[in-house]
C-alpha positions as CSV (number, residue, x, y, z in Angstrom):
1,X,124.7,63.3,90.0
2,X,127.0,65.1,87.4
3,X,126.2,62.5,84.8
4,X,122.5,62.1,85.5
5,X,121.8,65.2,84.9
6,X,123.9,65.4,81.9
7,X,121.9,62.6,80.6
8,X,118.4,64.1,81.4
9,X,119.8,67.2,79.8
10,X,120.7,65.7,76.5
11,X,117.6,63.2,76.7
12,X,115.0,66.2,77.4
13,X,116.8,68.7,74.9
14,X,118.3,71.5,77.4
15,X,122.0,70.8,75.5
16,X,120.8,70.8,72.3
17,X,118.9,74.3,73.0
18,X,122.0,75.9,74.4
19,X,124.7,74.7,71.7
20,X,122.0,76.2,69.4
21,X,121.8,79.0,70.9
22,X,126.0,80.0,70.9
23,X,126.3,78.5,67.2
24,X,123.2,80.2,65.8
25,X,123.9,83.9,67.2
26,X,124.7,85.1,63.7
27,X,121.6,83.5,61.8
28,X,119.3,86.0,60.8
29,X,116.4,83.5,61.7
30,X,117.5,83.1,65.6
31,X,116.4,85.8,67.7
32,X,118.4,84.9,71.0
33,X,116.9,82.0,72.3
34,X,115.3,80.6,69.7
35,X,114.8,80.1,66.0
36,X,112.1,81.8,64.2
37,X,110.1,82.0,60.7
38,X,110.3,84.8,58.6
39,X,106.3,85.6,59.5
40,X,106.2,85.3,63.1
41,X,103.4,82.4,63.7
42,X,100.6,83.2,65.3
43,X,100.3,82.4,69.6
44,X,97.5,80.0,70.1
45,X,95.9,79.8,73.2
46,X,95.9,76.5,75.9
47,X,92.3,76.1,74.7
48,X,93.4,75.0,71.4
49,X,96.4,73.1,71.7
50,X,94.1,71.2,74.4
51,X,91.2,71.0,71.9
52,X,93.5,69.3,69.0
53,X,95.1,66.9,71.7
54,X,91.9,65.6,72.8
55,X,90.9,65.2,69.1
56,X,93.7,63.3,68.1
57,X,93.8,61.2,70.8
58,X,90.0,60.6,71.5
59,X,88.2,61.2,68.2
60,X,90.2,59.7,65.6
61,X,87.6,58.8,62.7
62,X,88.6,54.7,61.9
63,X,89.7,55.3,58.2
64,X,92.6,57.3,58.9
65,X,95.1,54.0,59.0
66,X,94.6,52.0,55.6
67,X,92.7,48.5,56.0
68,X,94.6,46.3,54.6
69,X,98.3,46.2,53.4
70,X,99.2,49.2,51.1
71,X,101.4,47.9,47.8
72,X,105.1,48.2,47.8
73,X,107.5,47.3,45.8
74,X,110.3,45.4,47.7
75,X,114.0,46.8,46.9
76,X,117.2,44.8,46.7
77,X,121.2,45.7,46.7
78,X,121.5,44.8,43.6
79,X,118.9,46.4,42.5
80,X,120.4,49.6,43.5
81,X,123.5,49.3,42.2
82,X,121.9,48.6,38.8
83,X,120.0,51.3,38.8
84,X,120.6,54.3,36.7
85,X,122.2,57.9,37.6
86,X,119.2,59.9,38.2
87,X,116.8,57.7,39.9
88,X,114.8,58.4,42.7
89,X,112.6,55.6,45.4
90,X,110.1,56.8,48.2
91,X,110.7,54.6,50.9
92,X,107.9,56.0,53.3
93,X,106.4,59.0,54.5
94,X,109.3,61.7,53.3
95,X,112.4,59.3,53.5
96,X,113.5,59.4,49.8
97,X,116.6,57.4,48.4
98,X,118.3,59.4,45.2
99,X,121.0,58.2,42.9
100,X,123.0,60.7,41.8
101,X,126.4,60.6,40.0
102,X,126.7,57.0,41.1
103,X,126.0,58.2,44.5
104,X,122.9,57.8,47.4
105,X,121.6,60.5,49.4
106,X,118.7,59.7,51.3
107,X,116.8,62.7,52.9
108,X,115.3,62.1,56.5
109,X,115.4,58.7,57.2
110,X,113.0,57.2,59.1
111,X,113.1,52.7,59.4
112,X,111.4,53.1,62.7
113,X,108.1,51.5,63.3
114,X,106.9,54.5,64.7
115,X,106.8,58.1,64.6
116,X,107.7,58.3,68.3
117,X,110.1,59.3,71.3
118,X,109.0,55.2,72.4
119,X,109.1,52.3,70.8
120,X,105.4,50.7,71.8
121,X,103.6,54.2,71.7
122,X,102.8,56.3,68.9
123,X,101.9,56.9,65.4
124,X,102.8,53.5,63.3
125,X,103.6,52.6,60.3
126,X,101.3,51.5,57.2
127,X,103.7,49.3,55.8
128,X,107.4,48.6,56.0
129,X,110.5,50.2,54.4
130,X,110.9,48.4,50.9
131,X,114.5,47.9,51.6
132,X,115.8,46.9,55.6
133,X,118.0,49.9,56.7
134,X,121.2,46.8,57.0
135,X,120.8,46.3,52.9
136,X,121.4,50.3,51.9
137,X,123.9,50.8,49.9
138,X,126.8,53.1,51.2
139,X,125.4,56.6,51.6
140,X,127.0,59.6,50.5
141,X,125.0,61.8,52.6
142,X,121.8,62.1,54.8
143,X,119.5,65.0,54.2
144,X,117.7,66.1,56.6
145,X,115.2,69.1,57.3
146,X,114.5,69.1,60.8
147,X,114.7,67.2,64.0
148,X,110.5,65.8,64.4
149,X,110.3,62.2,65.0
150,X,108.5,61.6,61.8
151,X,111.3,63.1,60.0
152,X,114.9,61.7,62.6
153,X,114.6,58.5,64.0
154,X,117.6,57.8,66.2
155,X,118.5,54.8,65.8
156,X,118.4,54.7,62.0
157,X,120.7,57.7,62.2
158,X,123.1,55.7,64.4
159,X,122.5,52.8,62.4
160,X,123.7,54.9,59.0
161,X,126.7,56.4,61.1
162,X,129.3,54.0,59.5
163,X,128.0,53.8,55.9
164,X,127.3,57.7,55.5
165,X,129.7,60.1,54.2
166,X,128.3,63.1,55.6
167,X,125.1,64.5,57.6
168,X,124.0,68.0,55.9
169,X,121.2,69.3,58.5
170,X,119.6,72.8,59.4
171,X,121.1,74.8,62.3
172,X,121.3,72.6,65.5
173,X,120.2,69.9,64.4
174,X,123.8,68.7,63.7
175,X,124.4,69.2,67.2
176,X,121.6,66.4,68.3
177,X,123.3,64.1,65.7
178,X,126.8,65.1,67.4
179,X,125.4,64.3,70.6
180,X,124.4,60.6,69.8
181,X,127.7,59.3,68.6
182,X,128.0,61.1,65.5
183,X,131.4,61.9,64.2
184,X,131.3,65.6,63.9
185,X,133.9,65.6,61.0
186,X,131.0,64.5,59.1
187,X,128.1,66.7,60.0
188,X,127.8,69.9,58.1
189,X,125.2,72.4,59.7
190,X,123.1,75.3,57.5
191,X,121.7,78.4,57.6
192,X,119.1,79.4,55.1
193,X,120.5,80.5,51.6
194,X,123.8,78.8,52.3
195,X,125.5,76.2,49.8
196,X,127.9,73.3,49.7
197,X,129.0,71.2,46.7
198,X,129.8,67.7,47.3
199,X,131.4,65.5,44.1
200,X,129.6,67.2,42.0
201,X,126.3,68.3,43.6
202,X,125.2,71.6,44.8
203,X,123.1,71.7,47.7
204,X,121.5,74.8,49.2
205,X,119.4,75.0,52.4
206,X,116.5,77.0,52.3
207,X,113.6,78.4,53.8
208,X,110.6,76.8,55.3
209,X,108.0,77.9,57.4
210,X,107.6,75.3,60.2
211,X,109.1,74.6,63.9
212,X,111.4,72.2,65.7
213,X,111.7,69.9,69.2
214,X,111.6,66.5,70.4
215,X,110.6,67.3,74.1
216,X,108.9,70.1,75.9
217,X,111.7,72.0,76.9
218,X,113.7,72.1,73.5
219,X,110.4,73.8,71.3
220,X,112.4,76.0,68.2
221,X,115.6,75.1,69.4
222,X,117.1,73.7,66.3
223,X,116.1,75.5,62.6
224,X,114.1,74.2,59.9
225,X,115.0,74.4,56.4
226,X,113.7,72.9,52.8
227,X,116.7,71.7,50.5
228,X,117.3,72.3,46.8
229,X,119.4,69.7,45.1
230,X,121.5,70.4,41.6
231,X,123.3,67.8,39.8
232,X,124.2,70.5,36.6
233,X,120.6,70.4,34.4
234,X,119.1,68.9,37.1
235,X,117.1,70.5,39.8
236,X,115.1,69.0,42.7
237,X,113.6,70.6,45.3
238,X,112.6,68.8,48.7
239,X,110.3,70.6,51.3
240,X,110.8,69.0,54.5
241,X,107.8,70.3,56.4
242,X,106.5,73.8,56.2
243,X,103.2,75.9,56.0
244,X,102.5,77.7,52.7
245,X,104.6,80.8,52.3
246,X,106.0,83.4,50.0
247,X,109.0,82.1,50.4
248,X,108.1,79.4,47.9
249,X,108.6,82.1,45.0
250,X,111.9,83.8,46.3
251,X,113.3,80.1,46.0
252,X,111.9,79.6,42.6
253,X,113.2,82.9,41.3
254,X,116.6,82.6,42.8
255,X,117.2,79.1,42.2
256,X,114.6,77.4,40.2
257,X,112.6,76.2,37.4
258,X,112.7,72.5,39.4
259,X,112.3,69.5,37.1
260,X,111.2,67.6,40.1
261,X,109.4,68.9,43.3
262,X,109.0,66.6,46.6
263,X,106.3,68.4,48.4
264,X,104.5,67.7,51.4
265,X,100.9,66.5,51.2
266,X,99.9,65.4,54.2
267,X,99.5,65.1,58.2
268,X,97.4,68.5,57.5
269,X,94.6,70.6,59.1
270,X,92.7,73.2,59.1
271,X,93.5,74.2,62.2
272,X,97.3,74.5,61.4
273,X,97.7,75.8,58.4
274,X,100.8,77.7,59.4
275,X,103.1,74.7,59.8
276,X,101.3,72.0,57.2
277,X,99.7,72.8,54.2
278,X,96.7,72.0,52.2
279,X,97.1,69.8,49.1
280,X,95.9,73.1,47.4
281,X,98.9,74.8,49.0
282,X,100.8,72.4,47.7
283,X,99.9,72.6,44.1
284,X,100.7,76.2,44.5
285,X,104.0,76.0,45.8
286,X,105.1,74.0,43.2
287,X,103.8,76.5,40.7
288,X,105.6,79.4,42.6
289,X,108.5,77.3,42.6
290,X,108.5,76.9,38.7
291,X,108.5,73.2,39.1
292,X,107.3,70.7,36.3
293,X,106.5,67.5,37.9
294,X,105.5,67.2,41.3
295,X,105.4,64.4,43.7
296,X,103.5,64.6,46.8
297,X,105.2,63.2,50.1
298,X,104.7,63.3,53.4
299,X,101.5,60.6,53.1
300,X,100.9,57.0,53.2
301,X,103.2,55.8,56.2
302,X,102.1,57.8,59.4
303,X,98.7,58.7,60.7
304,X,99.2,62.3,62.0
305,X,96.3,63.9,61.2
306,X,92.5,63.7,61.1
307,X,92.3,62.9,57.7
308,X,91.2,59.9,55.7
309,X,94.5,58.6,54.8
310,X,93.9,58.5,50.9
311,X,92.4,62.0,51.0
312,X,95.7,64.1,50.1
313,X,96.7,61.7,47.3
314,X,92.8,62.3,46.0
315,X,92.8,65.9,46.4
316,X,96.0,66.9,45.1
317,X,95.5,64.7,42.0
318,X,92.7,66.4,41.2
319,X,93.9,69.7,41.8
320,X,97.1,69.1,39.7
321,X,94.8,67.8,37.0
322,X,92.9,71.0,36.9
323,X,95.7,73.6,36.4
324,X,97.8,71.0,34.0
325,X,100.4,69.7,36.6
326,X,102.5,66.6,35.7
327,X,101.9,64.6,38.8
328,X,104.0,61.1,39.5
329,X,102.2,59.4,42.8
330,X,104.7,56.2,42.8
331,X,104.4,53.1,45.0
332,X,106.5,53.1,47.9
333,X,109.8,51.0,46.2
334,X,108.9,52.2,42.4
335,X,111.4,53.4,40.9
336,X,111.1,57.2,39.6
337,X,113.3,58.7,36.5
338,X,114.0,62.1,37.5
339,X,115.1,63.0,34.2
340,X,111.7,61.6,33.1
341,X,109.2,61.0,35.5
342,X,106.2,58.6,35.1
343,X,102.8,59.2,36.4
344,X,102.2,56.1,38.3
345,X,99.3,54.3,39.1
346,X,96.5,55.4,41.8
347,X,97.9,52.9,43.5
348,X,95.4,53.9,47.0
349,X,92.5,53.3,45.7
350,X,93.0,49.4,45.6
351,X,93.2,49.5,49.6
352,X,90.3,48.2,51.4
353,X,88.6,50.9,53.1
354,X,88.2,50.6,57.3
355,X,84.7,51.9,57.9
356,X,82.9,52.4,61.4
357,X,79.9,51.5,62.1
358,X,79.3,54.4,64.9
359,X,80.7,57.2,62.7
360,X,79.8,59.0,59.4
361,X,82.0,57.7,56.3
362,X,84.2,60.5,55.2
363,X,85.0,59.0,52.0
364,X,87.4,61.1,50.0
365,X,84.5,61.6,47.7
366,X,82.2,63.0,50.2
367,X,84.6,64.8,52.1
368,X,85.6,67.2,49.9
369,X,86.3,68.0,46.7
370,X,89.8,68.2,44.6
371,X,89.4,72.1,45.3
372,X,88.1,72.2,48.9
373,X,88.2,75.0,50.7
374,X,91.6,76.5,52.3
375,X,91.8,76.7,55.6
C-alpha cells in the first residue's frame, strides 16, 4: 500500500507540492503553501473556468489547426555541428536550440506529439520536430520555465537525461525532474533575480507573471520564471509564459538592452490576459525590455486557444511594423544569427486555410486588426 500511494503521490503532484514547499520557505514569491506573482491574480469564479472549458472543448472554430502541412526545414547532426557560435533554431511551439560558445542549450523541450498528461488525448502537434530528439547533439543544459505540459514533456526530459549537462529550472520544478530519474547533481533550481555562470554564460532567472501544475492537486506548487541569457555582448531574453507585467521594465533596466527577445505570442485570450498576453502586449514587453529584434514564440505547434492559428504571427507583424520593430518570424528548422538576425519569410500565409461551412470565417483579416483591441 506504502508504494501505491507513493506512486499516486508523485503521479498526482502531492510530493512535488511538499518538497516545494520546505525548499521554497525563503523565496520571496512563496507564501507558505504556494508560489505567487508579484500582483496577486485575480479569483475567477466556477462560472468562468466552466464557461472556457466548455468553449474549448465544444466550440472550437475549425481554422484553429493549420490545413495542410506547415513548412519546416529538416535539421541534421552535422548540420549542427557546422553551425556557427551564435545561432539559434525554433524547433516548435517554445522549444528553442541555441549554440553558444560551441555549446547547445535548448530551453523547454517538448518532442511529444502532444501537449498532454496522455498520449492519445490532447492538444497535437502541427508538424514534427525538425530534428528527432535521438539526433541532438550533446546538450550543455536544458532551460526550462515552468512545469505545463506544453512547455515539460517527460519523456523527452528522460530521454535528454544522458546527453545533458545540467537542468537549470525555477523553484520546484527541479524536484519533478529529480523525481523521474534525474540525477540531482545536475539540476540547479532558481529563485527570481538569482544567477549562475556556466563555461562562459551567465544565466539569470527572472520574473514572470504566470502559474504552475500538472494535476489538480499540485496548482502553484512549483515557480515560474522567464530567463535572461549573456554570452559577454550578447543578450537574449526568453519569456517562458507570462501575462503582461511591469516586471518587463525592472528586467530591461537591470539587465537589458536584449539584442534578441523570444516572446510569447500565442495560446492567448481575452479572457486571460493575466497569464497570456496579447500580441500587442508582446510588442510592448519587448520595448520595455529594450530589446532590438524580437521573435515571437509560443505559436505554430499547439492549438491552445480559440484563435485562428496564423492570427498572432499576423497581428504582431503588423504591430511591430508600426512602432519600427525588427521582427524575425523563422520557419520551424531555419536557422537564426543572433548576432544578426534575418527577418524571415511570412512563411503562414502559404498554408491552406480549413474553413467550415457551419461557422463564420474568422480570417485574420476580418478578425481583427494588427492593433486590436486589449483585452
Amino acid at each position: 500500500m506504502n508504494s501505491v500511494s507513493g506512486f499516486l503521490g508523485r503521479a498526482l503532484g502531492f510530493t512535488a507540492a511538499r518538497r516545494g514547499r520546505e525548499l521554497s520557505r525563503t523565496s520571496a514569491q512563496h507564501d507558505g503553501e504556494r508560489f505567487r506573482n508579484a500582483r496577486p491574480r485575480p479569483v475567477e469564479g466556477f462560472g468562468k473556468t466552466l464557461r472556457i472549458m466548455w468553449n474549448m472543448l465544444f466550440r472550437k472554430p475549425a481554422d484553429t489547426v493549420p490545413g495542410g502541412a506547415l513548412p519546416v526545414d529538416p535539421l541534421t547532426r552535422a548540420q549542427l555541428d557546422a553551425a556557427p557560435d551564435r545561432s539559434l533554431y525554433r524547433l516548435g511551439h517554445s522549444t528553442m536550440l541555441l549554440k553558444l560558445r560551441g555549446q547547445f542549450w535548448l530551453t523547454d523541450p517538448v518532442f511529444a506529439e502532444r501537449a498532454s498528461p496522455f498520449r492519445s488525448v490532447g492538444p497535437k502537434r502541427f508538424h514534427a520536430p525538425p530534428i528527432a530528439l535521438a539526433d541532438l547533439p550533446p546538450l550543455r543544459g536544458v532551460i526550462l520555465s515552468h512545469d505545463h505540459y506544453d512547455h515539460l514533456d517527460r519523456d523527452t526530459v528522460l530521454a535528454l537525461a544522458a546527453t545533458t549537462g545540467v537542468f537549470l529550472t525555477p523553484l520546484g520544478v527541479g524536484d519533478r525532474l529529480i523525481e523521474w530519474g534525474i540525477d540531482p547533481a545536475k539540476v540547479r533550481q532558481f529563485d527570481w533575480w538569482q544567477t549562475d555562470s556556466i563555461d562562459g554564460l551567465t544565466l539569470t532567472a527572472t520574473p514572470a507573471q504566470h502559474f504552475s501544475g500538472r494535476s489538480l492537486f499540485d496548482s502553484n506548487s512549483t515557480l515560474w520564471a522567464s530567463w535572461v541569457i549573456a554570452d559577454d555582448d550578447l543578450r537574449v531574453f526568453f519569456s517562458g509564459d507570462t501575462g503582461y507585467f511591469d516586471g518587463f521594465k525592472t528586467i530591461g533596466d537591470r539587465l537589458g538592452p536584449f539584442d534578441v527577445t523570444l516572446i510569447e505570442t500565442g495560446a492567448y485570450d481575452a479572457q486571460w490576459p493575466y497569464v497570456h498576453m496579447q500580441p500587442d502586449d508582446t510588442v510592448q514587453a519587448h520595448a520595455d525590455l529594450r530589446g532590438r529584434w524580437l521573435v515571437p514564440i509560443h505559436n505554430g505547434t499547439f492549438d491552445l486557444a480559440m484563435h485562428q492559428w496564423q492570427e498572432p504571427f499576423e497581428r504582431v507583424v503588423g504591430l511591430a511594423a508600426a512602432r519600427g520593430i525588427p521582427l524575425s518570424t523563422p520557419r520551424m528548422g531555419e536557422r537564426v544569427d543572433l548576432a544578426a538576425p534575418h527577418r524571415g519569410e511570412r512563411w503562414w500565409r502559404n498554408v491552406p486555410d480549413v474553413v467550415d461551412a457551419k461557422k463564420p470565417s474568422r480570417r485574420w483579416f476580418s478578425c481583427r486588426s494588427a492593433g486590436g483591441a486589449n483585452s
